[in-house]
N, C-alpha and C positions, 0 to 999 in steps of 0.2 A: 337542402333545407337546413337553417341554422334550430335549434331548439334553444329556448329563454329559459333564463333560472329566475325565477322572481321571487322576494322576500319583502315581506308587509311588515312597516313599521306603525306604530300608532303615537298619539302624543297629547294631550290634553292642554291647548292652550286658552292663558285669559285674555279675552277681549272685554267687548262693550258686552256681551252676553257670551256663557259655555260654549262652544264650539267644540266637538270633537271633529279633529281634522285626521283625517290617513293618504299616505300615500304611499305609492308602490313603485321600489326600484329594480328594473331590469339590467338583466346583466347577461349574454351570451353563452352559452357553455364553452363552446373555443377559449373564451375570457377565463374558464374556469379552470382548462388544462394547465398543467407542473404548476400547479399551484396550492398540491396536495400537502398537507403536515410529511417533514421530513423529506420531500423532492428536491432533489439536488438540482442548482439553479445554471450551474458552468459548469458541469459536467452530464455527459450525455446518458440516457436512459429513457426506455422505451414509452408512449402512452399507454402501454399495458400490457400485461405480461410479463415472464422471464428474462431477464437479460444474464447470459453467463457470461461463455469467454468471447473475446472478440476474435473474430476469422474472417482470416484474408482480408486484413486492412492494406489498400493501395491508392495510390493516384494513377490519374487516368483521363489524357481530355482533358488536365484542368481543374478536374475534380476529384478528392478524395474519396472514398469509397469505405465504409463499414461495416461488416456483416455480425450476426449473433444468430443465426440465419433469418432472421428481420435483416434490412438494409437501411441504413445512413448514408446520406451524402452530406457531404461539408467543403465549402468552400477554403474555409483560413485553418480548417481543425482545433475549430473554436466553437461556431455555431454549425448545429448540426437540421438536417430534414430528415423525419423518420419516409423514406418510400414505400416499405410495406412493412408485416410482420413476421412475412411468410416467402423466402426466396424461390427457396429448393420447391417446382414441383411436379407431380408425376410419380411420385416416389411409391413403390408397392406397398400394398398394403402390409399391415404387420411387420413393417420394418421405421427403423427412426433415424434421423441426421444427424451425427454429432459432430462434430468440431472436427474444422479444415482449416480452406484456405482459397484463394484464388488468385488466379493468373492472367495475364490477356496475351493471346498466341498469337501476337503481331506478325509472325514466320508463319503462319498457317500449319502449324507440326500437326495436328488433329485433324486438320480438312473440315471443319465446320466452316471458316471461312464463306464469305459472302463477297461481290463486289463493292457491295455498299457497307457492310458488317464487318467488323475484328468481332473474334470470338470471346468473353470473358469466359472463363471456366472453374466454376470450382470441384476442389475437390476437398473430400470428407471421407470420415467416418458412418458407413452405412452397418446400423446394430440391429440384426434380428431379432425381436422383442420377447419374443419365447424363449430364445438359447441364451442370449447373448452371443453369440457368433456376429464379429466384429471387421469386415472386407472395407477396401479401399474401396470408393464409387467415385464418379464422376456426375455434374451435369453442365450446362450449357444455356450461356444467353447472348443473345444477338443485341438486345437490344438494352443490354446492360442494367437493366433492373429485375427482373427476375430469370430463374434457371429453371430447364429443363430437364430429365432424368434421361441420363444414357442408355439406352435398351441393351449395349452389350456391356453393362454394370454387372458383378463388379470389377473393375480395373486389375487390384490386386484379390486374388482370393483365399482364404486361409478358413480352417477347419474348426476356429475355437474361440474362446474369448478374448477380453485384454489385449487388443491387435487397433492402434489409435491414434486420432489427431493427425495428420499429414501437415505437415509444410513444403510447398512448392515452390521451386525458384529457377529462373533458368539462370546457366553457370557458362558465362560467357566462354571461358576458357578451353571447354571442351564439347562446347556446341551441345547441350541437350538440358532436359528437364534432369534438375535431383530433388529426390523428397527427403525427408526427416520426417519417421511415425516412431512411436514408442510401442515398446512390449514392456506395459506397467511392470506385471506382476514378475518381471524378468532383472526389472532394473535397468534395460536397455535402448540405446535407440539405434534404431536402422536407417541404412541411409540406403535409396534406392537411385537411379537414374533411368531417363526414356528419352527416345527419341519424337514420340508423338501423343502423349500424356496418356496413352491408352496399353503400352506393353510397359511392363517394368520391371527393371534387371536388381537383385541382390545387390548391391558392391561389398558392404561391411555391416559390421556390427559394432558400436559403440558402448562401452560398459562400462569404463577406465575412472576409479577415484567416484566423488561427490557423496552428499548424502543418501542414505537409501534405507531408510528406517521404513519407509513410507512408499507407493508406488510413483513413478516414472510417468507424467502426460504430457501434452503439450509444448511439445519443442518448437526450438528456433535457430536459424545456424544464417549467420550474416555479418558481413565485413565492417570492420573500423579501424581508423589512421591511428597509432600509436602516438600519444602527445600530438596528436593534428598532423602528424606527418605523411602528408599520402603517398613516399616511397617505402614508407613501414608500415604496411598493411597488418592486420590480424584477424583472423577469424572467431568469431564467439559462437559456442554454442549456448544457449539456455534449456531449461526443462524446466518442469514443477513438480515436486514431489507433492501430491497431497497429503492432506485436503487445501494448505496452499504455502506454499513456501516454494520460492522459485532462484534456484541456483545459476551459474555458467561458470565457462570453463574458457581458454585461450588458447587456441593451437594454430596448428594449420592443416588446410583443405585442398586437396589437388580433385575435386572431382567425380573421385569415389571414399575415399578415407582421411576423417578427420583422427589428426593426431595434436595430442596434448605438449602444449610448448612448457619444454625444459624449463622457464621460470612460469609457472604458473605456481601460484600460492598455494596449489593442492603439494607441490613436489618440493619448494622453501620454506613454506611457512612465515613469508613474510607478514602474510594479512597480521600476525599476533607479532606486534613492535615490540621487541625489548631487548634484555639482551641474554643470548643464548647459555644456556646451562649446558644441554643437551640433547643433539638430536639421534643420534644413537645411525650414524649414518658412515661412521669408521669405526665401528664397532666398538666396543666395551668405553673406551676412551679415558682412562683411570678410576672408573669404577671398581668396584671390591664384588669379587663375587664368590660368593657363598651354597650353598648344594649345584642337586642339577637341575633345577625347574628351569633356568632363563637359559641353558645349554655356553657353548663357549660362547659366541656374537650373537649378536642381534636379529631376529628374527626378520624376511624380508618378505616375508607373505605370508598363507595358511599356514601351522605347520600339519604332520599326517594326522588324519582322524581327526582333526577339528574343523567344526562349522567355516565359513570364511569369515576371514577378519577382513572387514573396510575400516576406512577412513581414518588411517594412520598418516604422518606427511612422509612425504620421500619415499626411501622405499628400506628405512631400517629401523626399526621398532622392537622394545621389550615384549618380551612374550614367553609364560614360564607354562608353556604349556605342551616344554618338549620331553617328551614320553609321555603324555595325559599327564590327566589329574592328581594321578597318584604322588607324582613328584613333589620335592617340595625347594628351597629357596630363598636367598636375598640377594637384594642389589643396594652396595652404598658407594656415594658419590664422595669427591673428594670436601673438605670440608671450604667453605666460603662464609664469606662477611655478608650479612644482609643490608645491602642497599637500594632496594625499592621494596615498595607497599607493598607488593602481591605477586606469586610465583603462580604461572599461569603454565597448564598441560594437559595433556589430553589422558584420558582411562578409558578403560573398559574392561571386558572378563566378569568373572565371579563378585557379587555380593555378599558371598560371606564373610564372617568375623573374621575368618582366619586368613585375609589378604587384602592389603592395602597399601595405600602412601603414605609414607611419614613424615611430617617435619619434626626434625630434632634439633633446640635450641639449647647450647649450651648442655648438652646431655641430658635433657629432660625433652621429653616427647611433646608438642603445644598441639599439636593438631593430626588426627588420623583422615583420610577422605575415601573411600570404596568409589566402587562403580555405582551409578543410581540402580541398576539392575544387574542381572545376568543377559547379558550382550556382548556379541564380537563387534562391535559396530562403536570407536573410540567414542568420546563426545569430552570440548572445551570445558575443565574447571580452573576456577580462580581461586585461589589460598589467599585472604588479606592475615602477612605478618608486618603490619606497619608496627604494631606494639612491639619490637624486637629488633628492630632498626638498628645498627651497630654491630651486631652482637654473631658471634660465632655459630656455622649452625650447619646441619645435614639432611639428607632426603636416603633416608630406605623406603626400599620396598619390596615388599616382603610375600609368601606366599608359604605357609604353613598347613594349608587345608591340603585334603587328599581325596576329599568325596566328588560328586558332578560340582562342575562348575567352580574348581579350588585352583584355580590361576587368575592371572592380571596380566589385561595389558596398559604399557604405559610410553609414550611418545613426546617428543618434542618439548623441553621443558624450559621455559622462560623469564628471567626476573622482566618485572616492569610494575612500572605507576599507574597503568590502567590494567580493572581486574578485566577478566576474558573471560567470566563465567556465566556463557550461555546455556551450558549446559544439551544444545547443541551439537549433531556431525560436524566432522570436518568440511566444511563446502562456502564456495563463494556465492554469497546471497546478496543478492539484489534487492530486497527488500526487508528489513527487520520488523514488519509489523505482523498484524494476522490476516490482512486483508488484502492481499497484494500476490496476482496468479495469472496463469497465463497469459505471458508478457508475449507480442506481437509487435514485430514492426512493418513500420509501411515500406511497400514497396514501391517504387517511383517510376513509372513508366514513362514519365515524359521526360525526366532525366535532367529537370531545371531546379533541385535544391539538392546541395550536395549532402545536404545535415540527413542522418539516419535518428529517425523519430519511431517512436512506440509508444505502447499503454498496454494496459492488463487490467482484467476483471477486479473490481473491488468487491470483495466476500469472500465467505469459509464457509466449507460445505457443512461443518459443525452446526452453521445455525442458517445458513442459507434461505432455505423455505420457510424458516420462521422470523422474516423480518419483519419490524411491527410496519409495511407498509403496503398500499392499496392505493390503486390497482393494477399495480407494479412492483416486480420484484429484481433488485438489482441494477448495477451502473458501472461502468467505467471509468479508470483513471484519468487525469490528465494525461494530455500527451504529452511527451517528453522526449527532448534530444538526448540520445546517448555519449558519452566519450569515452574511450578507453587511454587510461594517464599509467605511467609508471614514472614516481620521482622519488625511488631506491625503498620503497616501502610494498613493493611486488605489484601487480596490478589488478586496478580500483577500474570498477566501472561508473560513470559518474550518471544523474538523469536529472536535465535541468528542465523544467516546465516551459515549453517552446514560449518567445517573444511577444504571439500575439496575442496570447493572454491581457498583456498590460495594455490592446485597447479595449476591454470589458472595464479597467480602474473607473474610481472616477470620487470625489470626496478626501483627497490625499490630506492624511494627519501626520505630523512629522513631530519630533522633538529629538533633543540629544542631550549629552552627557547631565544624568541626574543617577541622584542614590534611591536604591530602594533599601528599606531598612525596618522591613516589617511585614506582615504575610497577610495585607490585606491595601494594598495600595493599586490604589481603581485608574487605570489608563484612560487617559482624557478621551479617546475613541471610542465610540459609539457608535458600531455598525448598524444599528435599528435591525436585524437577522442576523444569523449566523452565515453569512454568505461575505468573506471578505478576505483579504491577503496581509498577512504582517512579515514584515523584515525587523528581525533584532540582534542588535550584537550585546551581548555582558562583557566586561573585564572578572577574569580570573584570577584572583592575586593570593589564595591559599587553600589547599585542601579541607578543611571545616567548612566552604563555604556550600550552603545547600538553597538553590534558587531557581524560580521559574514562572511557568503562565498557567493560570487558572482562565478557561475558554467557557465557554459558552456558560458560562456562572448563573444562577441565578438561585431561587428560594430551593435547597434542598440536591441543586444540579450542579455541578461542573467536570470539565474534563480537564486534567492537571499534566501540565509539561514540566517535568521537572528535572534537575542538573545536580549531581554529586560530585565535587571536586574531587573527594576524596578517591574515586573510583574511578573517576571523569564516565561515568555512567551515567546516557539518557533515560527516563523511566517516563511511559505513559500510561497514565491511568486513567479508566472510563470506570470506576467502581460508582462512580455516584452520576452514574448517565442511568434514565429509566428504562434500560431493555438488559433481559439476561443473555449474555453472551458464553455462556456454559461455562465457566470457569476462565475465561479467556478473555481479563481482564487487564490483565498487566504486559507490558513488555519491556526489558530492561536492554538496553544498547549501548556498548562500548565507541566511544569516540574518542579519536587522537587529535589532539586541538592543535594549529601552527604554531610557529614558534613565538607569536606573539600573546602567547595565555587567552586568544579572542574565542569566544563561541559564538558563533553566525550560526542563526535558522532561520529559515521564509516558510512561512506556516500557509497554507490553505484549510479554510474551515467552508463547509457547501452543507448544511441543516442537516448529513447524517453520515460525515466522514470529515477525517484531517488527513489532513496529507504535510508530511514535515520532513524538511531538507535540511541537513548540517553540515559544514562545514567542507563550503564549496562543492553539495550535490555529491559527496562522497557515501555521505551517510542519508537514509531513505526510510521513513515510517511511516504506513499507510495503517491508517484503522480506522472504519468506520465507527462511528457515537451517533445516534440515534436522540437527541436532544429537544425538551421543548421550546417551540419559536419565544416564548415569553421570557427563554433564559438565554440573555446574549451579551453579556457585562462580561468583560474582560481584566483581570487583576495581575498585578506583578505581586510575587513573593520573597521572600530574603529569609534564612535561617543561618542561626547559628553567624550571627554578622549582618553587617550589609552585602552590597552589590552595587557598583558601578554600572548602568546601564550607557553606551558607548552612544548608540543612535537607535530610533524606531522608525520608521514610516513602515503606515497602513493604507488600505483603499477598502472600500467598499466596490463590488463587483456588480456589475449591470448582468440581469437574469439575459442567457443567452436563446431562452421562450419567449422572450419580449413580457415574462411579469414586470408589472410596473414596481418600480423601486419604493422602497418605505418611506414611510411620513418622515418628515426629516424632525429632528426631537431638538435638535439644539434652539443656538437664536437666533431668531428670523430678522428681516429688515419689518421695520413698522412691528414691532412684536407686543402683544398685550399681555398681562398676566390673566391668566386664566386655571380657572381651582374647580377640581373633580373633587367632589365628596358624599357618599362614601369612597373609598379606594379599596379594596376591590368593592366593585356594584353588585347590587341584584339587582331585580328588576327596573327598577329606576335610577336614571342615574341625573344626577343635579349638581351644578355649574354656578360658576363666578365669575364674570367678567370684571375687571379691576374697571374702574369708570366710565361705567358702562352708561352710556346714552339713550335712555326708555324709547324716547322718541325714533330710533332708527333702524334703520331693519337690522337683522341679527344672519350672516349665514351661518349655517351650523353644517358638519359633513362627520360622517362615520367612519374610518379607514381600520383596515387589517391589518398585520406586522408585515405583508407585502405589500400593501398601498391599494388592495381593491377597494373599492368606493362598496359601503352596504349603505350609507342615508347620506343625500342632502334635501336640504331642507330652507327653505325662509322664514324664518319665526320672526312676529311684531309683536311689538310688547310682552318680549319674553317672561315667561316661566320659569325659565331655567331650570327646567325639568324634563328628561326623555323619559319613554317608555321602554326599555331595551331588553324585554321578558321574549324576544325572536330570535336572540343574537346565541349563537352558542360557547361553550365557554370558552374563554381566550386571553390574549391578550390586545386590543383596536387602543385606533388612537383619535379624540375629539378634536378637532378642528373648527375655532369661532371666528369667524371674520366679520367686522363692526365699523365705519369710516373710516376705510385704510388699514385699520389696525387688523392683526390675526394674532390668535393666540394657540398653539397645538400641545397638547395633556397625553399622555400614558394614562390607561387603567385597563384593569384588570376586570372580565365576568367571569362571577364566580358559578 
């Protein structure tokens, strides 16, 4: 049984005598689903409920497969069908599912097997709601939409918290199951192996390098062609450090033990381009050294009695922390010319006065920088001395304190034109935004596309449960083909938005080479919603230049894309989008442009995230913005100069719900002028037809900024007057049609 939503309009028309006419239009609830303020239209999310990370995305049969432990299937991994909300069940009581993965045991390894059945199986984290005590479980479906609970659950068993997330895979090479779970609060991930997904052996421990400020979830370990070469295999691992930020690393896998490859950007320091100062990896290297704090060389790990130091590159780094605290020290570098903007390096140690970096220009000190805290744990600053350009200059660093915490560490130091001050671990991040976690890729059981795709949760557990949305919370990324490139700049993982996105396009606006030259230039494109895709290239022709895209614009709203030449730093800001995101508004990103000064991004905007790619899928910003459908104006800006804009093309994207697309606003074939006044309406709203015909019927229709129909109507001898005290407040659009002619209006209830 279908249930009607019905909504009564009224309207006072003149005839030969008063007439009050009414009429009632129905509408289906089905018609009513993802058609919620803020539902994401091309990106998937549940009819209701939670959605976190995704587990155990595969193909299978033909068909894609999506768990949250709700299940998705999808054909293209474009449009998706919710099959339930609830996979896993059987599950005991007082215990809860957390985040897996699944598998289909085409070998029969488990003996679930049927004649008629292949077994899917997932496995998860099974969490005792009273302890938190955290075991590997299993369950089981035959019939591929939902799972059943193993009675000799759990698989693995372990005595305490923080023990999570499985990834399973079988591993051609050595015939059996291996997992990947993390021990958060450890920093670690374990890699297991089984023969029948029910015993599982220890192999290693994984702990080597990355971020680790934050705990360890969610991993992933799976293959890719080096520059597309599939005789140069490589192995990735990924993880997440919460609440989201999701790292990997490059090695290789026999098996049982992933090992970290020799050029991985944890151990060169490629990821930060410029050119080398010092990485302190042949020790002292004509530095001057002064007491005993930084000892003879360079320190190559903890030294005694101090906490662990991470996230240094390579494996030799400043550290004055030999004999403790008490000691003290300096370190100065040979003198040099400054020829780039900003000397980029990593710190860490004591935030006291009494230890830091120096830049010393011509004998005068310009700039001191500390640790942001007391941490063994380095983290990327950028020094801009572009005012000093020319000019002679040195780096000490010093360590004068004697109390807790009166050492410094300091690594890898860099001149370049782009600043590197994330302020950030050492780690290769797969995404720079806030909302970008538990990356999953699909696994391929039918073994007919060779491309390795993935997606990850879009959200932060920071504000997670307080999204302004209902009655739903939460959604996923695009999916995205990975590549792993190295072209001497160490390696990049790229994530391009898979193919079949572009057939959702549809409404293609194009233009090319024009100037922007002023911070309010309105692009000819008119998505009618925030639900659409742009491609843009700028010319970059001098450092002053500062320029970008103001998104979902409107009275009081926009999210702002914005370009520093100076820095060649991305910054996106949601400050003026209506939802508090805790302080985690800004994000600023380093990007290295080719060598043709070009900056390329393809933006996705879906009513309560962006998704923004640069320069060739190298660079990746996911942030949800939570914006009103009435604000969807798009502007180019230019500071400080103009801007060459190179080319645009946009689309508008078809709801992959089947919502009906928006009223179209531009101009129509046979098109009438037609005048809304007041703008915004209260309860009545009254109209103009430009030569307009008394004698002939009038049709009039109501539409939403998704195109539902709330009124049509036949008016004679119009009024030109509605009664619109039912409508709630928004932003609808009037639609008059008159002898061929139509005319369609924007306005606003207030």
């Amino acid at each position: 049984m279908v249930s009607s939503v019905c909504i009564r309009f009224e309207l006072l028309a003149k005839t030969a005598t008063l007439l009050l006419l009414s009429f009632i239009f129905c509408e289906s609830a089905k018609a009513q689903g993802y058609t919620e303020p803020y539902r994401p239209q091309f990106h998937v999310s549940p009819a209701f409920g939670f959605m976190g990370d995704p587990n155990g995305p595969i193909k299978y049969n033909g068909k894609y497969h999506l768990f949250y432990w709700g299940h998705f299937t999808s054909d293209d991994l474009v449009h998706w069908t919710q099959i339930n909300t609830n996979a896993l069940n059987g599950t005991p009581g007082g215990y809860g599912n957390w985040s897996g993965s699944v598998v289909v045991d085409e070998q029969n390894t488990a003996g679930f097997n049927t004649v008629e059945d292949t077994a899917m199986i997932a496995v998860y984290t099974l969490n005792q709601n009273s302890t938190n005590i955290q075991q590997q479980a299993i369950s089981v479906s035959l019939n591929h939409v939902s799972f059943q609970y193993y009675q000799g659950n759990p698989v693995i068993p372990y005595n305490g918290p923080d023990f999570r997330d499985p990834q399973v895979f079988w591993h051609e090479q050595t015939g059996r199951w291996v997992m990947v779970v993390t021990k958060p609060i450890n920093r670690s991930i374990e890699i297991f192996s089984s023969e029948n997904l029910k015993d599982w052996t220890l192999e290693s421990i994984f702990n080597d390098r990355g971020a680790k400020r934050e705990v360890w979830e969610v991993p992933d370990l799976f293959q890719l062609p080096l520059n597309d070469d599939p005789n140069n295999m490589k192995w990735i691992m990924t993880c997440g450090m919460g609440p989201n930020r999701m790292q990997y690393w490059v090695g290789d896998f026999d098996g049982s033990t992933f090992t970290l490859d020799t050029n991985d950007n944890l151990l060169t320091g490629k990821h930060v381009r410029g050119e080398l100062l010092a990485d302190f990896e042949n020790g002292f290297a004509g530095w001057t050294v002064e007491g005993i704090a930084f000892g003879n060389a360079p320190a190559s790990g903890t030294l005694p009695n101090q906490q662990q130091v991470d996230g240094f590159t390579g494996f030799g780094y400043l550290n004055s922390f030999h004999n403790g605290d008490v000691t003290t020290g300096k370190m100065t570098s040979p003198d040099f010319i400054i020829e780039k903007r900003f000397i980029n390096f990593q710190i860490g140690g004591g935030s006291l006065a009494d230890v830091g970096f120096k830049i010393v220009v011509e004998n005068q000190v310009v700039q001191t920088v500390k640790s942001t805290d007391n941490t063994e744990r380095l983290q990327w600053r950028g020094i801009d001395v572009s005012q000093h350009l020319g000019k002679n200059a040195r780096i000490e660093i010093f360590d004068n304190a004697t109390a807790g915490w009166g050492h410094i560490l300091v690594d890898h130091i860099v001149f370049s034109d782009v600043q590197y001050d994330s302020r950030l671990e050492n780690a290769n991040w797969m995404d720079w935004g806030f909302d970008f976690y538990a990356h999953k890729t699909f696994r391929n059981y039918d073994e007919d596309d060779q491309r390795t795709i993935g997606l990850a949760w879009m959200g932060n557990w920071a504000y997670a449960q307080n999204v302004p949305t209902t009655p739903w919370k939460g959604c996923e990324s695009l999916a995205k083909e990975l590549h792993l490139i190295d072209q001497g700049n160490g390696y990049e993982l790229l994530q391009k938005p898979i193919e079949e996105l572009q057939n959702i396009r549809y409404g293609n606006f194009e233009k090319s080479n024009f100037t922007v030259a002023s911070t309010g230039h309105n692009l000819e494109f008119d998505p009618g919603r925030n639900v659409y895709e742009i491609k843009i290239s700028f010319k970059v022709e001098n450092e002053n230049q500062v320029f970008g895209l103001n998104l979902a614009e409107g009275t009081g709203q926009k999210f702002v894309v914005r370009y520093d030449a100076k820095t060649s730093n991305i910054t996106i800001d949601r400050m003026a989008t209506p939802f508090s995101f805790t302080a985690k508004w800004v994000t600023k990103t380093p990007v290295y442009l080719s060598g043709d000064s070009i900056l390329n991004l393809h933006i996705f905007v879906d009513q309560s995230s962006v998704e923004i790619h640069a320069e060739d899928y190298r660079t990746n910003i996911t942030s949800l913005a939570f914006t009103n459908a009435s604000a969807h104006g798009i502007s180019l800006f230019s500071e400080n100069g103009s801007v060459e804009v190179l080319h645009v093309e946009a689309w508008q994207l078809q709801s992959i719900w089947s919502v009906p697309t928006p009223v179209e606003v531009g101009p129509k074939k046979n098109e009438t002028q037609l005048e809304i006044f007041p703008n915004p309406v209260g309860d009545v709203l009254k109209f103009n037809v430009q030569n307009e015909d008394t004698t002939a019927p009038c049709q009039v229709k109501i539409f939403d900024a998704n195109g539902r129909e709330f009124l049509q109507k036949t008016m004679f001898n119009q009024a030109n007057s509605l009664n619109v005290s039912g409508l709630a407040a928004g932003v609808y659009f009037l639609e008059v049609s008159q002898n061929d002619m139509t005319g369609v209006r924007r306005f606003f209830k207030k």
